[in-house]
DRENPA-3360 file (N, C-alpha, C; in nm, 2 decimals, always signed):
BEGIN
1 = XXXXXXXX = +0.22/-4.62/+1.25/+0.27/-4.56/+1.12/+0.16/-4.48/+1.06 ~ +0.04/-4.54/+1.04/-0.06/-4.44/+0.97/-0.07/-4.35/+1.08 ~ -0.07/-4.29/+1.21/-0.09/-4.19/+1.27/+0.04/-4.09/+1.24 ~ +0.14/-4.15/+1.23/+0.26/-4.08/+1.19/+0.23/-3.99/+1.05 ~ +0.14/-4.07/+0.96/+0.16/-4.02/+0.79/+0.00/-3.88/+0.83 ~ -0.11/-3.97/+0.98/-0.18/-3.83/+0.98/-0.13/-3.73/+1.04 ~ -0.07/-3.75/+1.12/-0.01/-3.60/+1.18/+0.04/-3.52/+1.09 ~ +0.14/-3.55/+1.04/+0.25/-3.51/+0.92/+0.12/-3.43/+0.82;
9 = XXXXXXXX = +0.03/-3.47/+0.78/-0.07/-3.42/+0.67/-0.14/-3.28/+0.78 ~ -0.15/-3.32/+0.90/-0.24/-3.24/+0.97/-0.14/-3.09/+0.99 ~ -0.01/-3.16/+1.04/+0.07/-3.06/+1.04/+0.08/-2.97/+0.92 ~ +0.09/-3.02/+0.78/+0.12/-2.99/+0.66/+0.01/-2.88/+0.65 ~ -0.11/-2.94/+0.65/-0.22/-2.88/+0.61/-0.20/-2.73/+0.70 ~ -0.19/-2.74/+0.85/-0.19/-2.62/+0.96/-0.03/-2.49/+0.89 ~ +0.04/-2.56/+0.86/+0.18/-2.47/+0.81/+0.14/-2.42/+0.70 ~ +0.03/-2.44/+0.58/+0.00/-2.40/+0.51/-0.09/-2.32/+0.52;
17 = XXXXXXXX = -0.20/-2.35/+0.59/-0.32/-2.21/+0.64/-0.24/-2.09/+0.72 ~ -0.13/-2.13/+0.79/-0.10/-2.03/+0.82/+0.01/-1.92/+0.75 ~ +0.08/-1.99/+0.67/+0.15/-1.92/+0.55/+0.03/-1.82/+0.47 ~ -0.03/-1.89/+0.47/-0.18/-1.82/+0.36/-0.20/-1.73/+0.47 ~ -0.25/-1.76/+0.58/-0.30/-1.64/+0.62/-0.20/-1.49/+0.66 ~ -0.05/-1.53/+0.66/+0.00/-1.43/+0.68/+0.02/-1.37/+0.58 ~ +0.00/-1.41/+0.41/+0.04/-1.34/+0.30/-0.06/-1.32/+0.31 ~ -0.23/-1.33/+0.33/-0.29/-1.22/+0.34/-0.30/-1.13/+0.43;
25 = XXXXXXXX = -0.24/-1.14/+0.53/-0.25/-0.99/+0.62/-0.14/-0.93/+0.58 ~ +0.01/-0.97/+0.49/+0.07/-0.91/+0.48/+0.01/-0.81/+0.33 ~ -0.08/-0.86/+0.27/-0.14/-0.80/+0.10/-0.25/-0.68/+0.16 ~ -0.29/-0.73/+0.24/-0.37/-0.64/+0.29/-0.26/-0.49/+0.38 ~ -0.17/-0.50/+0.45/-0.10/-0.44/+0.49/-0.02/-0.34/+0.39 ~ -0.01/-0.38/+0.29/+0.05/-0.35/+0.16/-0.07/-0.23/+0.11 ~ -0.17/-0.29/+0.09/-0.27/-0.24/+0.08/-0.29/-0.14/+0.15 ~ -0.33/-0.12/+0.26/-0.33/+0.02/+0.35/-0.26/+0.13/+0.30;
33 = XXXXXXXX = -0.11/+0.06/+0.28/-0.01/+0.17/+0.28/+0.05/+0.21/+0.18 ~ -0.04/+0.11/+0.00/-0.10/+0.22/-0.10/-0.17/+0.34/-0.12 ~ -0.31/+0.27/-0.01/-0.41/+0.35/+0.01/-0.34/+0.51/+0.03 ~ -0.28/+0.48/+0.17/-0.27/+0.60/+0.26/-0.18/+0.68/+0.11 ~ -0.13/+0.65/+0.04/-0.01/+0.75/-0.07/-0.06/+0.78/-0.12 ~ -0.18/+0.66/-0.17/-0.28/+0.79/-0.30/-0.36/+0.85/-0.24 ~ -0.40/+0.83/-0.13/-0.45/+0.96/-0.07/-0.41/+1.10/-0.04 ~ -0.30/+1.07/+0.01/-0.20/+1.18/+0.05/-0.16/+1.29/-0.07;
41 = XXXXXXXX = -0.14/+1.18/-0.19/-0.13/+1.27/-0.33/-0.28/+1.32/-0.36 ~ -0.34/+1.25/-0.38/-0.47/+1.32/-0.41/-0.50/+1.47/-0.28 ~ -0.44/+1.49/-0.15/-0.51/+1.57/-0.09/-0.45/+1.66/-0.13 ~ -0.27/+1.68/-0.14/-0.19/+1.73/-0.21/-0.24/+1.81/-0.32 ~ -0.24/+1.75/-0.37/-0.29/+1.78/-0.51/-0.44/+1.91/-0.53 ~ -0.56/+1.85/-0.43/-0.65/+1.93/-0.41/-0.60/+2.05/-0.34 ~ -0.52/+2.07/-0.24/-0.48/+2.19/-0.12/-0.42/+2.26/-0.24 ~ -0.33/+2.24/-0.34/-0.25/+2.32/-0.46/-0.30/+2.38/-0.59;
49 = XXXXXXXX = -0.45/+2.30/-0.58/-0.52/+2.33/-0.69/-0.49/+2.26/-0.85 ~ -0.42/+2.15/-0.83/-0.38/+2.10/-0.95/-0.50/+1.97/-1.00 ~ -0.48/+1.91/-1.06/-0.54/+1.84/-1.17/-0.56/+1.69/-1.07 ~ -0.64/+1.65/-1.02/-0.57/+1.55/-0.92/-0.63/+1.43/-0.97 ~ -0.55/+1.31/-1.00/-0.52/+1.18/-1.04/-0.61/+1.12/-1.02 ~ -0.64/+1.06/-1.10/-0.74/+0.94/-1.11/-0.71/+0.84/-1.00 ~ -0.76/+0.74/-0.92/-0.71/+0.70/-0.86/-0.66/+0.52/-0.95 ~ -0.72/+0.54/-1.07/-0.66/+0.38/-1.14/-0.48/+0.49/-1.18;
57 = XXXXXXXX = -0.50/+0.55/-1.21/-0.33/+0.67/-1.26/-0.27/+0.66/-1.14 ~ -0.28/+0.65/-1.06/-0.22/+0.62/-0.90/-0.16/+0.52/-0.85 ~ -0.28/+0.43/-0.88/-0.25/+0.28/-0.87/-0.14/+0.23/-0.98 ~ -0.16/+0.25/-1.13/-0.09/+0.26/-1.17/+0.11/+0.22/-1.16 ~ +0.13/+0.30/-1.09/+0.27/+0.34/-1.05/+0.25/+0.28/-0.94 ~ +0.40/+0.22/-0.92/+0.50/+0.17/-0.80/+0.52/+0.25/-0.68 ~ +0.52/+0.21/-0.56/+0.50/+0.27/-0.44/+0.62/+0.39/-0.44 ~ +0.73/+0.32/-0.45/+0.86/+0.42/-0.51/+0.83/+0.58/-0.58;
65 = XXXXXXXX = +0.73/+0.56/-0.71/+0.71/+0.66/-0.78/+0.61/+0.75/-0.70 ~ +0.52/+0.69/-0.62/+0.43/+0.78/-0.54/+0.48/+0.83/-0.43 ~ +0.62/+0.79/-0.40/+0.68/+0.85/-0.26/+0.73/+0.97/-0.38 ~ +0.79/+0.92/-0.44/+0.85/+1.07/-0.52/+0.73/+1.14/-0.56 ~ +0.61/+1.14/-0.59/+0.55/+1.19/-0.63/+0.52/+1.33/-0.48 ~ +0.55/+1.28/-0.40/+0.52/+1.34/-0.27/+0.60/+1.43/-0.25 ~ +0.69/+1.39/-0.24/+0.81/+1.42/-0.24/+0.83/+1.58/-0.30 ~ +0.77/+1.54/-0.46/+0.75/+1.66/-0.54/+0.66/+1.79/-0.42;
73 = XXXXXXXX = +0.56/+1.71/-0.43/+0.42/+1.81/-0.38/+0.47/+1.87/-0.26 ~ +0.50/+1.81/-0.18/+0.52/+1.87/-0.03/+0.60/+1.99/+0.00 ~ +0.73/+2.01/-0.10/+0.80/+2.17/-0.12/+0.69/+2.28/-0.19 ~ +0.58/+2.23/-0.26/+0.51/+2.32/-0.35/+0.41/+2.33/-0.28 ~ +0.35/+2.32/-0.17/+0.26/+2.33/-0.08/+0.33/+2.41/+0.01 ~ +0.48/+2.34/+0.07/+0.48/+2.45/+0.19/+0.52/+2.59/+0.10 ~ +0.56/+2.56/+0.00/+0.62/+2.76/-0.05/+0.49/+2.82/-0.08 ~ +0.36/+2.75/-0.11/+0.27/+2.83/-0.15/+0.20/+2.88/-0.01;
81 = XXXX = +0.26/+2.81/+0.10/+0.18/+2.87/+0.23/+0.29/+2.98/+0.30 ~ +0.42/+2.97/+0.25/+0.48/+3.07/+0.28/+0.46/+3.20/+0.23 ~ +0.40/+3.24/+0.07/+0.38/+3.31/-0.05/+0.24/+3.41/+0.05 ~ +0.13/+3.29/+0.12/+0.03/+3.34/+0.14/-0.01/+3.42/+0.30;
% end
């Protein structure tokens, strides 16, 4: 019986480090693929000559808002390369 109640804890304990460790690779993953948007705005932004974001104004906003932010830039880059 007490080997029963340690396994059960051992097990407990192992289902839990591993939950934990996949929400952090999953925060970290998340992470990257902030990074890579406000990057992408920010290079945006420099190739156009515009005013380019702080990167806490970036963070800021929801992943959603920075795809649209992209969204924006990417027609006003390619017309200014067609212009030139």
């Amino acid at each position: 019986m007490y080997d029963m109640r340690e396994k059960r804890l051992r097990d407990h304990k192992w289902l839990l480090k591993l939950a934990i460790g996949e929400s952090i690779q999953q925060g970290i993953q998340q992470g990257i693929e902030l990074g890579e948007l406000v990057g992408q705005i920010v290079l945006l932004q420099r190739q156009l000559g515009l005013r380019i974001s702080t990167r806490e104004e970036l963070l800021a906003k929801e992943p959603r808002e920075l795809i649209a932010l992209i969204s924006e830039l990417e027609p006003q880059l390619r017309e200014r390369r067609i212009e030139e």
